[in-house]
C-alpha positions in Angstrom: 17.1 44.5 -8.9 19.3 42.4 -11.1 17.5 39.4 -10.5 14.0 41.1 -11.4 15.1 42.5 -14.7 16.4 39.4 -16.0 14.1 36.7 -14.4 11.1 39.0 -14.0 9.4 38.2 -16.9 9.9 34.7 -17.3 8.1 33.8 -13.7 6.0 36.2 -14.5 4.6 34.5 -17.4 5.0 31.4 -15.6 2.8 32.4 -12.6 0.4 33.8 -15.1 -0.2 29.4 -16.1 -0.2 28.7 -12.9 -2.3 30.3 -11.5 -5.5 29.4 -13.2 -3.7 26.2 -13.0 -4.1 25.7 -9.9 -7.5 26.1 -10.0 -8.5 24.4 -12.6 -6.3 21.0 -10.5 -8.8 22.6 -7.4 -11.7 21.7 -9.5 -10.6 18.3 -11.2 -8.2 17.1 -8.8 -8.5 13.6 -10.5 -6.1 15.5 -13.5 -3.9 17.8 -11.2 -2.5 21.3 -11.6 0.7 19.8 -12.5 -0.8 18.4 -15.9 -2.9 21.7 -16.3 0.1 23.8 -16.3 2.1 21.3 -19.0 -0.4 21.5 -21.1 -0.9 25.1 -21.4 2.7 25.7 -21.2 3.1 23.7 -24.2 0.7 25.2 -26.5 1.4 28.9 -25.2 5.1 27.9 -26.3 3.8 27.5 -29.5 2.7 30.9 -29.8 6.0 32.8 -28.2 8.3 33.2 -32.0 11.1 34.7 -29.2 11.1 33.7 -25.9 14.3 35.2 -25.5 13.3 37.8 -23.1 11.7 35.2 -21.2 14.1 32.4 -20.7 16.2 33.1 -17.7 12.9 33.3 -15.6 11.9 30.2 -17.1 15.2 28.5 -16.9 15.2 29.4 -13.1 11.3 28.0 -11.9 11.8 24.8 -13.9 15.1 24.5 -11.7 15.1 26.3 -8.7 11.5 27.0 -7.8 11.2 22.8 -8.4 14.1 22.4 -5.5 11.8 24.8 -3.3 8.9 22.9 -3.9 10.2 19.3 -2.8 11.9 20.8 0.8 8.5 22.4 1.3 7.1 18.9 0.6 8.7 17.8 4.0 6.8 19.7 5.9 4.0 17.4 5.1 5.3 14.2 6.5 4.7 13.5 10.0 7.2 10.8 10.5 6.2 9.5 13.5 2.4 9.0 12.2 3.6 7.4 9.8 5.9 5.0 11.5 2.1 4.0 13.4 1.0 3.1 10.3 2.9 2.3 7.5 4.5 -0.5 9.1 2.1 -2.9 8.3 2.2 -1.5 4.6 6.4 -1.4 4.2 6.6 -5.0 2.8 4.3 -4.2 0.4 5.4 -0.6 -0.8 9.0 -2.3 -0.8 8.1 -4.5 -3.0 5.8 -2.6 -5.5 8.6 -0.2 -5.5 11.2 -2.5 -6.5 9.1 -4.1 -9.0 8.7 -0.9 -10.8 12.1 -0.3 -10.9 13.2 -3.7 -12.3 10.7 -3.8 -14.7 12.2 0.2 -15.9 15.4 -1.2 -15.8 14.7 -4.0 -17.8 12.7 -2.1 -20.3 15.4 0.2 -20.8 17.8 -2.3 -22.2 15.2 -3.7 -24.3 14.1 -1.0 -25.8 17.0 1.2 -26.5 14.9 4.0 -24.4 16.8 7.3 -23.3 18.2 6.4 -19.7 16.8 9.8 -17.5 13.1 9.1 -19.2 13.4 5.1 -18.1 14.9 6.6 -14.6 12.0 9.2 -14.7 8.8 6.8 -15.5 10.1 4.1 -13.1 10.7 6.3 -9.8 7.3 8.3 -10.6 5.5 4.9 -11.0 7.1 3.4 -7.9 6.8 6.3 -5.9 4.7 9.0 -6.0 4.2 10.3 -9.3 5.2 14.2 -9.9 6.6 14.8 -6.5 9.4 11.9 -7.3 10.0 13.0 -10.6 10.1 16.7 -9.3 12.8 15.1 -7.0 14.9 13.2 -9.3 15.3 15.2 -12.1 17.5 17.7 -10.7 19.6 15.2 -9.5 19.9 12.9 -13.0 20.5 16.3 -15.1 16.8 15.5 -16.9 16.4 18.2 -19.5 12.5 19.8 -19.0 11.3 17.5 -22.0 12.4 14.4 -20.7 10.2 16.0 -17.5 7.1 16.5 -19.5 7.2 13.1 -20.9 7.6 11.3 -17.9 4.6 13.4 -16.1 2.3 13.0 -19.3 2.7 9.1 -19.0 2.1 9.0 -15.0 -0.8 11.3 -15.5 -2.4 9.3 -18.3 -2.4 6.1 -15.4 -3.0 8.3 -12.4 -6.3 9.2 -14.3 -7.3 5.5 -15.0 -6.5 4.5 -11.6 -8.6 7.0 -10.2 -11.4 6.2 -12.0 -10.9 1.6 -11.9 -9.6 0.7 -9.1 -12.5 1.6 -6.9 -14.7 -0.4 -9.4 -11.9 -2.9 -9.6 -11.7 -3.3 -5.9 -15.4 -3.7 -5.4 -15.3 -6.4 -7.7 -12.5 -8.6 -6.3 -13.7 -8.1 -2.8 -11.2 -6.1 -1.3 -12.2 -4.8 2.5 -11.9 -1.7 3.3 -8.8 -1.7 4.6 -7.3 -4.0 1.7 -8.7 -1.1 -0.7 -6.9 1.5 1.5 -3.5 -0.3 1.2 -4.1 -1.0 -2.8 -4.5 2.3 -3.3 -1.7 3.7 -1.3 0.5 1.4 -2.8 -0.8 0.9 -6.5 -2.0 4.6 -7.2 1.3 7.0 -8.2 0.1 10.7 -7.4 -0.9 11.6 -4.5 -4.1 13.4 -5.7 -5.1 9.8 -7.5 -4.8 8.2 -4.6 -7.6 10.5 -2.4 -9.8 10.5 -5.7 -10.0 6.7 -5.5 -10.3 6.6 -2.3 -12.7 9.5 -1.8 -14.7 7.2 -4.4 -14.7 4.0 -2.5 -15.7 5.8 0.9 -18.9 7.6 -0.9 -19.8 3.9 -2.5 -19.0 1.8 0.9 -20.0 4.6 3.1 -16.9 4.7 5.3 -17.1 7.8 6.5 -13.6 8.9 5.2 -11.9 6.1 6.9 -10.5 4.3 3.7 -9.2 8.4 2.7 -7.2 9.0 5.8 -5.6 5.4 5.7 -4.8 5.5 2.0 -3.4 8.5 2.2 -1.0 7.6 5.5 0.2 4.3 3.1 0.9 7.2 0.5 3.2 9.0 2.5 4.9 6.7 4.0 5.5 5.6 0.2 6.9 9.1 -0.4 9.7 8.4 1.9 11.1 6.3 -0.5 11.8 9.7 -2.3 14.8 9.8 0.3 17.0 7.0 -0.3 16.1 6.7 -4.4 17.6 10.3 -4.9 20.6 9.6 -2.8 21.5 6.6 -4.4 20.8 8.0 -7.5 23.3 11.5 -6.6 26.3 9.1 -5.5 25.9 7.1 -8.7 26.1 10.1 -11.1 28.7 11.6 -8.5 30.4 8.3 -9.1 30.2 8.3 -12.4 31.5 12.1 -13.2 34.3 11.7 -10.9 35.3 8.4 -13.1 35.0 10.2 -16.0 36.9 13.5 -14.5 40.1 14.4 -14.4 40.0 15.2 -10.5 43.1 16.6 -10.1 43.2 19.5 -12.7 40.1 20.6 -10.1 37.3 19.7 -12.9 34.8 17.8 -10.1 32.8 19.6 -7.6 30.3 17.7 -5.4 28.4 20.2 -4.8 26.9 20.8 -8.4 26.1 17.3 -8.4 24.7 16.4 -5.3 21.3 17.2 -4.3 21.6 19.3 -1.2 17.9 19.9 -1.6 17.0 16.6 -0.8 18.5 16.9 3.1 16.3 20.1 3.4 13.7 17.9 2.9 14.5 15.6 5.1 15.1 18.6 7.6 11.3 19.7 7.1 10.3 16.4 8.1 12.0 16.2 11.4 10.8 19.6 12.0 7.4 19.0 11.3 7.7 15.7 13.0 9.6 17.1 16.6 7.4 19.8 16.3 4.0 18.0 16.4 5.4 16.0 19.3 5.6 19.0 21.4 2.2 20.1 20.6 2.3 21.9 17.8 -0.9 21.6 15.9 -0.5 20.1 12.5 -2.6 22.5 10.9 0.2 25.0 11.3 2.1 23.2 8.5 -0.6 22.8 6.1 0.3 26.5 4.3 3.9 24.7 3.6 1.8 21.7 1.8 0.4 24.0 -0.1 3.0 26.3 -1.0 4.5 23.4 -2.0 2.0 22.1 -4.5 1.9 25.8 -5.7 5.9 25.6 -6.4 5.3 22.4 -8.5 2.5 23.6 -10.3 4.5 26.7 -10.7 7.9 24.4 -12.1 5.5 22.6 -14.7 4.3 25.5 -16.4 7.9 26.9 -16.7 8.6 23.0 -18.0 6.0 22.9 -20.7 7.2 26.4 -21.8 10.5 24.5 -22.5 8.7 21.2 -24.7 8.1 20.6 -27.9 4.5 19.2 -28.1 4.9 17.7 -31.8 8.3 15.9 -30.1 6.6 14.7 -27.7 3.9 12.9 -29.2 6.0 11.8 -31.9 8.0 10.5 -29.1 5.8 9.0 -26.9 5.3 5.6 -27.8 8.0 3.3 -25.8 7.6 5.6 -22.4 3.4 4.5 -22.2 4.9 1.1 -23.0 7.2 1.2 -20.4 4.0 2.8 -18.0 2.1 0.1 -18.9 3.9 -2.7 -17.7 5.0 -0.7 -14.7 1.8 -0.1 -13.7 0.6 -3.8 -14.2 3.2 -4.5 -12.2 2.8 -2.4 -9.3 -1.1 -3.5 -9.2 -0.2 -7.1 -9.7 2.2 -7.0 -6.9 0.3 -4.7 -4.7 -2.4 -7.4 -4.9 -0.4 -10.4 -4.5 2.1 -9.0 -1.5 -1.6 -8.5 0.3 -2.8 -12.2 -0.2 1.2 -13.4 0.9 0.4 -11.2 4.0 -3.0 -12.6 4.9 -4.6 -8.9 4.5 -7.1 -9.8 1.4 
């Protein structure tokens, strides 16, 4: 009853975003709900004079609900299907993935650029867009403006991927399967991904084909949430407990480590033992979709806590720093495929 009173009315007015939100991402999935609910999150906080009342409940989707929404994203990896798969696409993803990260790093020092943003923008380039930065902020203590920035700059590429690379592909003479593995690899959200590929199957007339094997490359990409976060935790944890005095009792793992992340993994295995033994995999798909709910859900309660006018005054390094990660990636992606003999 507690809870309700005080974080009632903030995930209230959170669900109230999200929920048109979500279909407004349903009808321009090329966007996303995710970008939807920033948005309007950000200019309904410019309304609210007091948002005291609403805080706590906002406080708690941005952080909590968030958590829920990436171990409900397990259940939406088949490991084994991808394992079939994705093998033939690991060199690559390795590599794009590594070049983001490099090229973050590096812009990071150069530029003097806040170090969870840089952390942000290169794991949601490499990765998979939202769902990585939904994963790593928790466990880098990003504040929910750091969030916003990073998702604004991944959306503003997701959006010209999308609507290039299928044009872009054609052009170069990719195959069909080169254009599944250049988008799998290349694209950073998930919904990107199946918009460009959707595209090149309704302009080569593949039947889907290009879709389903895009998408496969994708998630096996999103694996890469696993070991990125980890590494990530056991730095910071590292890096508290140096700067801790551990024997006055001021270090505790367990608020710095993400604990979510192993549920995570959890849902996978589940969802992967569980499809071995018959179960259809269909009976997962409501988890997906809570899932992208929960995120959709976590953005609005983020852009509740930003400062458009900040932002934009701010926003200039991060699409810099997108940029080059996303010339990168493409560059790479490309190149890795012609190394391989798969062009």
């Amino acid at each position: 009853m507690n809870f309700v009173k005080q974080k009632g009315p903030g995930l209230l007015l959170c669900l109230v975003i999200a929920l048109p939100s979500w279909w407004l991402g349903k009808l321009f999935p090329v966007i996303g709900g995710p970008v939807f609910a920033i948005l309007c999150g950000m200019i309904i906080t410019l309304l609210l004079t007091d948002k005291t009342r609403f805080q706590p409940g906002i406080a708690y989707t941005s952080k909590k609900i968030l958590q829920y929404a990436v171990i409900l994203l397990g259940f939406g990896l088949n490991l084994s299907e991808i394992a079939k798969v994705g093998a033939k696409s690991l060199p690559i993803i390795c590599s794009t993935i590594a070049t983001s990260l490099i090229i973050s790093f590096v812009l990071y020092k150069l530029l003097k650029m806040p170090a969870n943003i840089s952390t942000l923008v290169g794991v949601g380039s490499s990765i998979c867009g939202g769902s990585a930065i939904a994963a790593t902020a928790p466990v880098i203590g990003a504040d929910d403006e750091e969030i916003a920035q990073a998702i604004s700059v991944i959306f503003l590429f997701n959006v010209l991927a999308a609507l290039l690379f299928p044009t872009f592909g054609g052009a170069i003479g990719l195959s069909n399967e080169g254009f599944g593995l250049f988008a799998g690899t290349a694209i950073n959200d998930t919904s990107s991904v199946t918009a460009a590929a959707s595209t090149w199957d309704t302009l080569h007339g593949t039947n889907g084909a290009v879709l389903e094997y895009a998408t496969i490359v994708k998630l096996t990409r999103t694996l890469a949430i696993i070991p990125i976060t980890l590494a990530l935790a056991f730095w910071r944890t590292w890096q508290v407990k140096r700067g801790s005095n551990t024997s006055s009792g001021t270090f505790d793992l367990k608020k710095i480590f993400p604990f979510f992340i192993l549920f995570f993994v959890l849902a996978s295995v589940i969802t992967t033992l569980s499809t071995s033994c018959g179960v259809p995999s269909a009976f997962f798909q409501p988890f997906k979709e809570l899932s992208k709910f929960f995120i959709i859900l976590a953005m609005a309660a983020i852009g509740l806590n930003t400062n458009i006018v900040k932002l934009v005054r701010t926003g200039g390094k991060p699409i810099f720093m997108g940029v080059c990660c996303w010339a990168g990636i493409t560059g790479v992606s490309l190149g890795m495929q012609h190394l391989l003999g798969l062009l």
